[in-house]
C-alpha positions as CSV (number, residue, x, y, z in Angstrom):
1,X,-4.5,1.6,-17.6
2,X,-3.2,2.3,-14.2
3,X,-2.4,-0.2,-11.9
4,X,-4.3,-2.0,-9.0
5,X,-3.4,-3.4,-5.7
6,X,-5.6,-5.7,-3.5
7,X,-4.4,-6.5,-0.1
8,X,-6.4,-8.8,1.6
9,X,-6.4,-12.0,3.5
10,X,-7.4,-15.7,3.1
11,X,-10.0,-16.2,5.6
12,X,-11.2,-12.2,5.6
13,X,-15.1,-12.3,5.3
14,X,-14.8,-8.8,3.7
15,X,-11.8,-9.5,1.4
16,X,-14.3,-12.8,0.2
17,X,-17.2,-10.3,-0.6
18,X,-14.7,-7.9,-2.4
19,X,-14.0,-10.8,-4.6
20,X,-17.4,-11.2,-5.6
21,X,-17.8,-8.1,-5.8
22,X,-14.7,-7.7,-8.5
23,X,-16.8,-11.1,-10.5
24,X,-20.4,-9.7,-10.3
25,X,-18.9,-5.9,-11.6
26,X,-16.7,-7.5,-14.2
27,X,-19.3,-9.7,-15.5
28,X,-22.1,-6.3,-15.6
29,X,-19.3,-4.0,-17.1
30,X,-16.9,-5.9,-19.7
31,X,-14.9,-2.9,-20.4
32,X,-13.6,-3.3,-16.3
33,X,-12.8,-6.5,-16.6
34,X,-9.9,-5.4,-18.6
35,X,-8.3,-4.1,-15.2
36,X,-6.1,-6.2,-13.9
37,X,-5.8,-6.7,-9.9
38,X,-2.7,-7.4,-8.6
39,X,-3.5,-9.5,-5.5
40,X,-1.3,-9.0,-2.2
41,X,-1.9,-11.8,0.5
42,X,-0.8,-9.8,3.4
43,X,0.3,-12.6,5.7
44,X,2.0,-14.3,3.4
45,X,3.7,-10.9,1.8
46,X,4.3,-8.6,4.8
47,X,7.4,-7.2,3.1
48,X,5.2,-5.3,0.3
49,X,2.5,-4.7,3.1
50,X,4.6,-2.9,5.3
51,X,5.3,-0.7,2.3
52,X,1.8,0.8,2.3
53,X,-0.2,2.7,4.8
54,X,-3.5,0.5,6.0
55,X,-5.3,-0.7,8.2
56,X,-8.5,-2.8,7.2
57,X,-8.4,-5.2,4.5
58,X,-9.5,-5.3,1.6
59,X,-7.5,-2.3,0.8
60,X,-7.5,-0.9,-3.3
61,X,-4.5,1.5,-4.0
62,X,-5.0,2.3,-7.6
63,X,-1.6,3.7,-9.2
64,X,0.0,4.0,-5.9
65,X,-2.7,5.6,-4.1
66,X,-5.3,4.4,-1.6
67,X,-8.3,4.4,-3.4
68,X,-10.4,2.3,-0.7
69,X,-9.6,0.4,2.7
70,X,-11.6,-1.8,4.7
71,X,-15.6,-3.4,4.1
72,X,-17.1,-2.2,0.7
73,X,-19.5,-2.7,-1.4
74,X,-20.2,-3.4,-5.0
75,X,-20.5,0.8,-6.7
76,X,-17.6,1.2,-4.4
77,X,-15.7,-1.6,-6.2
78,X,-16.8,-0.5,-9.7
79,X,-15.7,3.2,-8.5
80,X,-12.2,1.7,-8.0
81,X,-12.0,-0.7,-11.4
82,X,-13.0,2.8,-13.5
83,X,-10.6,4.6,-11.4
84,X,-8.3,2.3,-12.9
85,X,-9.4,3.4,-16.8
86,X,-8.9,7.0,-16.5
């Protein structure tokens, strides 16, 4: 399983949709709730922020590539949890 990064921020209306988004797909699909999301806060972590190249929040980078930056919706989510499965 490859691995997946969130960046996002408390407060973000569209980082707070993503999240429901990742509970509504996980709940529909049990075989992506397996993924695991590594969650990076990127005001409180600007070190590893800096590190990547964004934009908008909610970003996904699934094994070290951008796999999805800014507003989303829930197919684009599940897109990015299978991505992780391959």
């Amino acid at each position: 399983m490859k691995k997946v990064l969130l960046f996002h921020f408390v407060g973000c209306p569209f980082c707070r949709a993503a999240e429901n988004y990742i509970r509504e797909v996980a709940a529909e699909h049990p075989e992506l709730s397996a993924v695991e999301i590594e969650r990076v806060d990127e005001l409180r972590h600007r070190d590893v922020a800096d590190r990547y190249d964004y934009w908008y929040v909610p970003t996904f980078y699934v094994d070290g590539v951008k796999a999805h930056e800014g507003a989303c919706s829930k197919r684009i989510v599940e897109n990015v949890l299978r991505s992780a499965l391959d």
